[in-house]
SELOMAR-658028 format. One record per residue: residue number from 0; x negated, y, z negated of N, C-alpha, C in turn. Coordinates in Angstrom, 1 decimal, padded with zeros to 4 digits. Atoms other than C-alpha are relative to their C-alpha. Example, Ala and Ser with C-alpha at 12.3 -4.5 7.8 and 13.67 -1.06 7.14 Angstrom:
2
R   resi      n.x      n.y      n.z     ca.x     ca.y     ca.z      c.x      c.y      c.z
R      0   -000.9   -001.2    000.0   -012.3   -004.5   -007.8   -000.9    001.2    000.0
R      1    000.9   -001.1    000.0   -013.7   -001.1   -007.1    000.8    001.1   -000.8
END
This chain:
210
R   resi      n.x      n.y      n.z     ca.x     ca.y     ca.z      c.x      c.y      c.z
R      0   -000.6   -000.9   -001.0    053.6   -001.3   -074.5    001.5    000.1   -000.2
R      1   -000.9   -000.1    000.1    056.9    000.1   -074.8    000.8   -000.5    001.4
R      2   -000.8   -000.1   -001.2    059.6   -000.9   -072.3    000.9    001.4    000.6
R      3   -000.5   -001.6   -000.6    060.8    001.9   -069.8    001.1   -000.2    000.4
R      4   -001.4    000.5   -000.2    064.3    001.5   -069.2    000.8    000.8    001.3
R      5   -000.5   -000.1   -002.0    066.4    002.0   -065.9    000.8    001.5   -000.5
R      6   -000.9   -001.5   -000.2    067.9    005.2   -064.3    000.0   -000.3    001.4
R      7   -000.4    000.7   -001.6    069.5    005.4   -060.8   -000.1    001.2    000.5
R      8    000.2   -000.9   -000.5    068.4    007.4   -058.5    001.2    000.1    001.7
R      9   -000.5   -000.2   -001.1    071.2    008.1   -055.3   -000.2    001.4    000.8
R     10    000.1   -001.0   -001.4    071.2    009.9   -052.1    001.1   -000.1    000.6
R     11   -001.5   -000.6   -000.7    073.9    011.5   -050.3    000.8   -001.3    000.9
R     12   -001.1    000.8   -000.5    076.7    009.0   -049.3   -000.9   -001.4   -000.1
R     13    000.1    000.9    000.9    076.0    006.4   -051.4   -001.2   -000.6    000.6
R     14    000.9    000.5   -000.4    072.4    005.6   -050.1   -000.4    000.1   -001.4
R     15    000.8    000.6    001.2    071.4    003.7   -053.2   -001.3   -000.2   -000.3
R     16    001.3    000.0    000.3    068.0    004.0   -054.9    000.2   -000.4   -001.2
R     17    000.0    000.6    001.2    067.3    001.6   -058.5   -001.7    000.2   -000.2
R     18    001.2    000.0    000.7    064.3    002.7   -060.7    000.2   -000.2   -000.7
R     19    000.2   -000.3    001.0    062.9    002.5   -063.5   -001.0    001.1   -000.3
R     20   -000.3   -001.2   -000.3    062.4    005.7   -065.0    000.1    000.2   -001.6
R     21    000.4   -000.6    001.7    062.7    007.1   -068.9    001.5   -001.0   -000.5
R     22   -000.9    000.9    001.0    065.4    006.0   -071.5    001.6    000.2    000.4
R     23   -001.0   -000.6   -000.4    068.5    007.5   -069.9    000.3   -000.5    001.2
R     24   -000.7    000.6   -001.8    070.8    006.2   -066.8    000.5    001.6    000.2
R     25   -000.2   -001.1   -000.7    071.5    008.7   -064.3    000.6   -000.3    001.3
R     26    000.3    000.0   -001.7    072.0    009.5   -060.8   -000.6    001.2    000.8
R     27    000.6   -001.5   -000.9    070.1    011.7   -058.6    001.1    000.1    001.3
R     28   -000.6   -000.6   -001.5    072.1    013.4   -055.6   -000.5    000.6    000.8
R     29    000.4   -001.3   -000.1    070.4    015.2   -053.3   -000.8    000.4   -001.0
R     30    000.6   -001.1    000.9    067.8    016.1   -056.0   -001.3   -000.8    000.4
R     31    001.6    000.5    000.4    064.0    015.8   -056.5   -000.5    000.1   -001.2
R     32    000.2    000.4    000.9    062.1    014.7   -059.2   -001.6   -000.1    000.0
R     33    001.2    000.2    000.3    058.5    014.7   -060.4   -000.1   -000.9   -001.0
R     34    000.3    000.5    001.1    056.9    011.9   -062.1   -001.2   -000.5   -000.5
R     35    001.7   -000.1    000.4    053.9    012.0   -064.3   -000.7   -001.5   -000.6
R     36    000.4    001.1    000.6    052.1    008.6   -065.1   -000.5   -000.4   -000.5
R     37    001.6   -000.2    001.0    050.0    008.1   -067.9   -000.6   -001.8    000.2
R     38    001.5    000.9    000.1    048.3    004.4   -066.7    000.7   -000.7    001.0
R     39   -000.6    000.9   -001.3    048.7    002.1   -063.5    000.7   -000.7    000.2
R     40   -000.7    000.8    000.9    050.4   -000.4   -065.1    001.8    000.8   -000.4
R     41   -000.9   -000.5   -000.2    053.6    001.8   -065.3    000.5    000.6    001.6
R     42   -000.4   -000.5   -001.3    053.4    002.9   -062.2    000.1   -001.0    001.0
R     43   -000.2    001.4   -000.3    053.5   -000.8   -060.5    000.8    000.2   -000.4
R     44   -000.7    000.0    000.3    056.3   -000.9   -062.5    001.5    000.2    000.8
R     45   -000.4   -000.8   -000.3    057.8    001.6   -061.3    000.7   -000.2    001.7
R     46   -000.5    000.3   -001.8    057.7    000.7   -057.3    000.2   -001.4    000.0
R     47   -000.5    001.3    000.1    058.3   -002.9   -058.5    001.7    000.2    000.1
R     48   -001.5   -000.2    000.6    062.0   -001.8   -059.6    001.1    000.5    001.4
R     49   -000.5   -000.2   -000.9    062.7    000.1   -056.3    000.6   -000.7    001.3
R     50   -000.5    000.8   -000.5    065.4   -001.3   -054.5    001.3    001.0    000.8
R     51   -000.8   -000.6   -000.9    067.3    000.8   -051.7    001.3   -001.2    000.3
R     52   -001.2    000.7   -000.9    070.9   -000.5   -050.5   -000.1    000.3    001.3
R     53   -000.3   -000.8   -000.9    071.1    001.9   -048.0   -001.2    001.0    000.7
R     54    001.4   -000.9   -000.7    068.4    003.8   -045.6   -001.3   -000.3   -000.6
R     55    001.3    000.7    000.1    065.0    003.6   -046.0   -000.7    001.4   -001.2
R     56    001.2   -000.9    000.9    062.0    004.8   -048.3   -001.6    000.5    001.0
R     57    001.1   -000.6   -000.6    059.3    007.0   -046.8   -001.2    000.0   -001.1
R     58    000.7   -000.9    000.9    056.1    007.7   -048.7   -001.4    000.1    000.3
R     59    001.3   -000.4   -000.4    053.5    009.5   -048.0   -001.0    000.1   -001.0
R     60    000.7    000.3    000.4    050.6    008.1   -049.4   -001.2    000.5   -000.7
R     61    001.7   -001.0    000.6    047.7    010.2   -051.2   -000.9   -000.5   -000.7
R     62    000.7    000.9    001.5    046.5    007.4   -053.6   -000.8   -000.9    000.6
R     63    001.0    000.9    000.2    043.7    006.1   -052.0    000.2   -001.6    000.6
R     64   -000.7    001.4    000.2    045.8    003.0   -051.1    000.4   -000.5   -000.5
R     65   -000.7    000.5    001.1    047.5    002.2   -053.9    001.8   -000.9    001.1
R     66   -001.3    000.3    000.1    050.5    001.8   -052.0   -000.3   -001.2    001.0
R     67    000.4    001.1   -000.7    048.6   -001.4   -049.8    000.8   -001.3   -000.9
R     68   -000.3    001.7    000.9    049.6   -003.9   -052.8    001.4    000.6   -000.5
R     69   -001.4   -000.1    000.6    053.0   -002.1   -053.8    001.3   -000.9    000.6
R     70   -001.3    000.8   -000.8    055.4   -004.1   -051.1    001.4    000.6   -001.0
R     71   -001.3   -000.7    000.1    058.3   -001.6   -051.5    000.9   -000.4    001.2
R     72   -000.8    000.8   -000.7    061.2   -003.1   -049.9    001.1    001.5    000.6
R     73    000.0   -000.8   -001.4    062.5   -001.0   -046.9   -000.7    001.3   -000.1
R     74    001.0   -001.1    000.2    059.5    001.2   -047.1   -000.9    000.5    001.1
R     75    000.1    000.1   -001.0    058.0    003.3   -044.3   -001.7    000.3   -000.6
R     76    001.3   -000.6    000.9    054.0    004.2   -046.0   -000.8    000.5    001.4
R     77    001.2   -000.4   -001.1    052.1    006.7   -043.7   -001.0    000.8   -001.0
R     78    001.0   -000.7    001.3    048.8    007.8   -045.4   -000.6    001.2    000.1
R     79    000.5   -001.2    000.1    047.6    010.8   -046.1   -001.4    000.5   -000.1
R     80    000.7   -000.6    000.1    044.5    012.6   -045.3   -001.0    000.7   -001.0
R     81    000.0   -001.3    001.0    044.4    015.4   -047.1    000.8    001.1   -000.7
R     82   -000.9   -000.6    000.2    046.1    018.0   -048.7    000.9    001.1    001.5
R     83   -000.6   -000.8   -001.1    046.7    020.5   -045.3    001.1   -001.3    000.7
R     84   -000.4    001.2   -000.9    047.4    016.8   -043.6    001.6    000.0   -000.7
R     85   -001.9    000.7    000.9    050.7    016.2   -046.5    000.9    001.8    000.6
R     86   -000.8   -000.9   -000.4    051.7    019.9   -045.6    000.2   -000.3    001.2
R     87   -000.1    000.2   -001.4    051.3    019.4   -041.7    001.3   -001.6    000.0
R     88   -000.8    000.7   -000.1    053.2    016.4   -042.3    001.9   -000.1   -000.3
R     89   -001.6   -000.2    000.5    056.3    017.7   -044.4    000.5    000.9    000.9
R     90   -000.4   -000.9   -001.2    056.5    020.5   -041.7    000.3   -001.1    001.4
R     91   -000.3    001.3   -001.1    056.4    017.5   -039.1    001.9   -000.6   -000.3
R     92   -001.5    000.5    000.4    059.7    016.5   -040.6    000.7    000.6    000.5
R     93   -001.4   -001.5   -000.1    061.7    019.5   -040.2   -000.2   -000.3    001.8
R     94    000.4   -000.5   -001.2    060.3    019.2   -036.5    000.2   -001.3    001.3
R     95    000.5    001.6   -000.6    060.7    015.2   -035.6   -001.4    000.2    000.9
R     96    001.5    000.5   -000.6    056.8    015.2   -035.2   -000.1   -001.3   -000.5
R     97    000.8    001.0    000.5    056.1    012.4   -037.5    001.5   -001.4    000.4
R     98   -000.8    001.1   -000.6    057.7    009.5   -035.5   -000.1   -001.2   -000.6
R     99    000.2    001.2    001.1    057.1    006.7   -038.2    001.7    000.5   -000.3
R    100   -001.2    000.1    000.8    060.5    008.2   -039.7    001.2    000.7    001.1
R    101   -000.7   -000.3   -000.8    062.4    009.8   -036.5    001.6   -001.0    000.2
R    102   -001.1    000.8   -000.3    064.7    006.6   -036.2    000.3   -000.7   -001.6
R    103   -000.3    000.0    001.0    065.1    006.4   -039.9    001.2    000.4   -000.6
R    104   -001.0   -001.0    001.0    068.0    007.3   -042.2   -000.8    000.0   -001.5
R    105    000.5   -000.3    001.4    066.1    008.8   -045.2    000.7   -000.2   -001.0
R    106   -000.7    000.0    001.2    067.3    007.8   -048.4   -001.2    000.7   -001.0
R    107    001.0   -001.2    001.3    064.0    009.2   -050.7   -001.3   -000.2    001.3
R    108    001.1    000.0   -000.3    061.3    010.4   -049.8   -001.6    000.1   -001.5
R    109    001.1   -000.1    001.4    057.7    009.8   -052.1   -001.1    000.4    000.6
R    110    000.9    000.0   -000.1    054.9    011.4   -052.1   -001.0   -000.1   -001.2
R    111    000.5    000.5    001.5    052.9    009.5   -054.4   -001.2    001.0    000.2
R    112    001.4   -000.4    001.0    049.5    010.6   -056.5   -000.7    001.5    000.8
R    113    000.6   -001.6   -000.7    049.3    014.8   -055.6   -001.7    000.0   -001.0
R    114    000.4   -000.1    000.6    046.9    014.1   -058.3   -001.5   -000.5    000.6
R    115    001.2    000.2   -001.0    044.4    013.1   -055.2   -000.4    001.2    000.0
R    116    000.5   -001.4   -001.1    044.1    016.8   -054.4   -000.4    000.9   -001.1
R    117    000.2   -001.0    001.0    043.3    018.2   -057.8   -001.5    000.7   -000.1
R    118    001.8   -000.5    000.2    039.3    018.5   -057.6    000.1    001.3    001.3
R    119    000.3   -000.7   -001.5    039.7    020.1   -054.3    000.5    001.1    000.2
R    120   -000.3   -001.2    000.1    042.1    022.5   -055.0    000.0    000.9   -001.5
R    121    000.5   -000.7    001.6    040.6    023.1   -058.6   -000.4    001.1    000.0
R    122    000.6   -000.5   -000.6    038.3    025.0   -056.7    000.1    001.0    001.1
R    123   -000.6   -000.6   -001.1    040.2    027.1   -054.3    000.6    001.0   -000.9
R    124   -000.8   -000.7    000.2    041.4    030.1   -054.6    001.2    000.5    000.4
R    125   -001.3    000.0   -000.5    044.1    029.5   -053.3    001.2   -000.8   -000.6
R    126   -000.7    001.1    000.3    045.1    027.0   -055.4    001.4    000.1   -000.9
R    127   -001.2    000.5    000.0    048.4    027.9   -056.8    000.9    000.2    001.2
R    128   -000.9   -000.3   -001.5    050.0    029.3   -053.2   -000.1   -001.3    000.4
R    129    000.1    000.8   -000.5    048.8    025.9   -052.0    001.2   -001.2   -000.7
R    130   -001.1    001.2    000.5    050.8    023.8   -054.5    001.6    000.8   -000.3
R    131   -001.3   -000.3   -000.3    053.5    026.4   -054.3    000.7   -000.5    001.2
R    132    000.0    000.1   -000.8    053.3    026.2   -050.9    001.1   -001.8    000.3
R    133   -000.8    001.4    000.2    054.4    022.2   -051.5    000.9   -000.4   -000.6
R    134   -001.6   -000.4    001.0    056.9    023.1   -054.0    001.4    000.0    001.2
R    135   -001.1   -000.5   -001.1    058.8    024.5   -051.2    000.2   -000.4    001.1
R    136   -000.2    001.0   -001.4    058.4    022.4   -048.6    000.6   -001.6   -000.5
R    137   -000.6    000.9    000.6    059.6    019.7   -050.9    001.7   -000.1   -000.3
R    138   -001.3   -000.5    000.4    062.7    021.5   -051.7    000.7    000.5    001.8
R    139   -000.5    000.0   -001.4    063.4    022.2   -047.8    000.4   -001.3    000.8
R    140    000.0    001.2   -000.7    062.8    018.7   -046.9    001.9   -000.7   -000.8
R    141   -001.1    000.6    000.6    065.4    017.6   -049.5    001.5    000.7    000.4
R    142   -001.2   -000.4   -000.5    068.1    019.7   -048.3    000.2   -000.3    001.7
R    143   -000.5    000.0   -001.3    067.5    019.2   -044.3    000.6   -001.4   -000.1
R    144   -000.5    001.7    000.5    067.6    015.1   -045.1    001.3    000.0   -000.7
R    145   -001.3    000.2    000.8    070.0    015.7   -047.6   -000.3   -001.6   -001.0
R    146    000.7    001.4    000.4    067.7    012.8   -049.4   -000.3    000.8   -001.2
R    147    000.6    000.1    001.2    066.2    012.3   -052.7   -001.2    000.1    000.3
R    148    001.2   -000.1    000.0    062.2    013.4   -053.0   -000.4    000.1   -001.1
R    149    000.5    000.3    001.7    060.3    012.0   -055.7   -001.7    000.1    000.6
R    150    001.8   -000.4   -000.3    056.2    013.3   -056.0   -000.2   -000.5   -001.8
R    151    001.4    000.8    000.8    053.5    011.1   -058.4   -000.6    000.8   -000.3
R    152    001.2   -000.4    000.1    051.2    012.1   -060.1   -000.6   -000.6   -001.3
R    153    000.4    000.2    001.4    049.0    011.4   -063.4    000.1    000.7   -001.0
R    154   -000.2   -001.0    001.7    049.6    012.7   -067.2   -001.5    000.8    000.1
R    155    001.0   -000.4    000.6    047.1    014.6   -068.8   -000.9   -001.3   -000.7
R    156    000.6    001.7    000.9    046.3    011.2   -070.7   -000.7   -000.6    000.7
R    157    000.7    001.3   -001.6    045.4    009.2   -067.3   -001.0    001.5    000.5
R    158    001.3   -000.6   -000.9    043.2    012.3   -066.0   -000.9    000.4   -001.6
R    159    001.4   -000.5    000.9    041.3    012.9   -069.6   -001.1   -000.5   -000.3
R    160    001.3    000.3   -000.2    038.8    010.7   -068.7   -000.4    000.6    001.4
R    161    000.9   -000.7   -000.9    037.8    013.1   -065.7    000.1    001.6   -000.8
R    162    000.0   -001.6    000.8    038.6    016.3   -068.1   -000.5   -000.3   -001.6
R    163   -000.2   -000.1    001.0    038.1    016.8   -071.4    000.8    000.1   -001.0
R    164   -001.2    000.0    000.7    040.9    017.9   -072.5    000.4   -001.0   -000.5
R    165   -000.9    001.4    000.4    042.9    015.4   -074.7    001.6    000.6   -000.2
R    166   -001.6   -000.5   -000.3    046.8    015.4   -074.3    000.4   -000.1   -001.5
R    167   -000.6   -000.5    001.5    049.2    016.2   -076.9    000.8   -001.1   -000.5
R    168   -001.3    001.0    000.3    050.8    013.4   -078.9    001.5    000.4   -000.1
R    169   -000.9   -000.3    000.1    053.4    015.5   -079.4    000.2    001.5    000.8
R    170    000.4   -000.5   -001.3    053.5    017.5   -076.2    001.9    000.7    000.0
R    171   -000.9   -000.8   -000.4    055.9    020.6   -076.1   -000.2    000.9    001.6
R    172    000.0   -000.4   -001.1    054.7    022.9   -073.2   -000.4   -000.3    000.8
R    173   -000.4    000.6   -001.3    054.6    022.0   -069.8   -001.5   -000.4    000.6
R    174    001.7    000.1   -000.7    050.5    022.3   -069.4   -000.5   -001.0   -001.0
R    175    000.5    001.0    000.8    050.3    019.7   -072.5    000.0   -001.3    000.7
R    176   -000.1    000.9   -000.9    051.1    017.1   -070.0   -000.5   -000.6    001.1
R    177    000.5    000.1   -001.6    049.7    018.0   -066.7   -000.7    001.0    000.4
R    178    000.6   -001.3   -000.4    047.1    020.2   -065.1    000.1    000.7    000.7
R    179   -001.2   -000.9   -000.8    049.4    021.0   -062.4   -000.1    001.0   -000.2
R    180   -000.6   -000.8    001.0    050.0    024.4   -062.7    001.9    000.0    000.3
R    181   -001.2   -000.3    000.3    053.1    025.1   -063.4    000.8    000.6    000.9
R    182   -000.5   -000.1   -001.6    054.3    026.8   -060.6    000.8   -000.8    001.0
R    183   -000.6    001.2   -001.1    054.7    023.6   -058.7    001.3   -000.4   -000.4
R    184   -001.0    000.7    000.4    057.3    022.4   -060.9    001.4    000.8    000.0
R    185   -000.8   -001.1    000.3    059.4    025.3   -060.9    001.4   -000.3    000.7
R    186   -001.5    000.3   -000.5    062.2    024.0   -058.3    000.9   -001.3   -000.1
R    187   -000.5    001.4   -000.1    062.5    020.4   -059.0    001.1    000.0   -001.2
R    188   -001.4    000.2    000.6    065.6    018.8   -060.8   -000.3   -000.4   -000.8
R    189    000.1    000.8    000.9    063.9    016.7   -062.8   -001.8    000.0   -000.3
R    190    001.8    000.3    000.3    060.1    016.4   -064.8    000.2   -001.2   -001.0
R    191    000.0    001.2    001.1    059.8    013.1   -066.2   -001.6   -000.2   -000.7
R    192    001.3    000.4    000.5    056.5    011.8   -068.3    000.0   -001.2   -000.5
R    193   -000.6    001.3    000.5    056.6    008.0   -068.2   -001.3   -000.4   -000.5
R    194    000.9    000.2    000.6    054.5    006.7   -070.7   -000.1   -001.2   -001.0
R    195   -000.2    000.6    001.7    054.2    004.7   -074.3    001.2    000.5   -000.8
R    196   -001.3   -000.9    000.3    056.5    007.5   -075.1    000.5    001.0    001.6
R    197    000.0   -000.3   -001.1    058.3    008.6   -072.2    000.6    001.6   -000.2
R    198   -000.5   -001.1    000.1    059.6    012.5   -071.7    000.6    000.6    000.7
R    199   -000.6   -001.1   -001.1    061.7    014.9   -069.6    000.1    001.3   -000.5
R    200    000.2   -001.4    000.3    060.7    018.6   -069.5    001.5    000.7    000.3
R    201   -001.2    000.1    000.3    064.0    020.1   -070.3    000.3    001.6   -000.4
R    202   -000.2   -000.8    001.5    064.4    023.8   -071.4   -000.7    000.3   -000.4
R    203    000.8   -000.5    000.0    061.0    024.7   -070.6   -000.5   -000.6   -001.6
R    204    000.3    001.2    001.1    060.1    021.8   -073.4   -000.2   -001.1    000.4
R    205   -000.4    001.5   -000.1    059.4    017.9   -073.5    000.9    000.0   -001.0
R    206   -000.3    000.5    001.1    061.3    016.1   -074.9    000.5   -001.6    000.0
R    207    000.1    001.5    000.0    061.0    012.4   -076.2    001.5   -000.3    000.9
R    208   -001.1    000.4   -000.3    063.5    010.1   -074.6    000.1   -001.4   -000.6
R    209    000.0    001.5    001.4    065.1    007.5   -077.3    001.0   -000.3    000.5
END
């Protein structure tokens, strides 16, 4: 297994956020970020590394419970439903409904593994308005906060034992990666693909990160 090497993620007035993250140091401002994870074992990793100075971590939960054994350090975990339930909830924000985070100072918010809601809205025809629909409620939240919002999910690699499809070793466009459509990703700042080989979509491309 390759090592995944650190990048820093901050929030507005110096609310510090430390991941690990692709091959490159950074900092997020104010931005959001998608990240795709091709096996569990990176993704542990991942919320192992997270280490706030400043305000707290929210994350709305979609994975089944995953986030029961993560012990993220100042982390608020409320779980999620369903898919209407994560919208009703991000609209809750804007609204101080969801009182778990009212006396909070948001530094990121996560909503891990959207890749819960894929069968469900495989089947919908509604299903890219629905994950637009979260696009943009993602991108609202991060400007009223003025916070960092990072959304989970699985590669194409980690779901092609429920698909068929097999992913691209050498993975140019944006659906070689993820069954997402595409749509969803359209406002975020950042698409990472952390992996063996890790990637950031760049330019309407991957591309390795050495």
């Amino acid at each position: 297994m390759l090592e995944v090497a650190l990048a820093k993620f901050i929030a507005l007035e110096s609310s510090l956020l430390r991941v690990t993250l692709s091959l490159e140091e950074q900092e997020l401002r104010n931005e959001s970020a998608v990240i795709l994870f091709q096996n569990l074992a990176l993704k542990k990793r991942f919320y192992e590394k997270l280490r706030p100075e400043k305000g707290s971590i929210v994350v709305f939960d979609s994975g089944a419970g995953f986030m029961d054994s993560a012990n993220i350090v100042g982390s608020c975990v409320i779980r999620i439903e369903h898919f209407d339930d994560l919208l009703s909830k991000m609209n809750g924000l804007m609204n101080d409904e969801v009182k778990e985070v009212n006396e909070l100072h948001l530094n990121t918010l996560i909503i891990e593994n959207i890749s819960t809601f894929y069968w469900t809205l495989r089947s919908s025809s509604h299903r890219n308005l629905s994950y637009s629909k979260l696009r943009d409620l993602v991108d609202t939240v991060k400007e009223w906060y003025k916070c960092n919002v990072i959304v989970t999910t699985w590669d194409s690699e980690f779901e092609k034992g429920y698909n068929l499809k097999r992913a691209n070793e050498n993975p140019q466009k944006l659906g070689e990666l993820t069954f997402i459509p595409a749509e969803f990703y359209q406002k975020f700042d950042h698409i990472v693909a952390v992996g063996q080989k890790s990637y950031r979509y760049i330019q309407e491309a991957w591309h390795e990160c050495t």
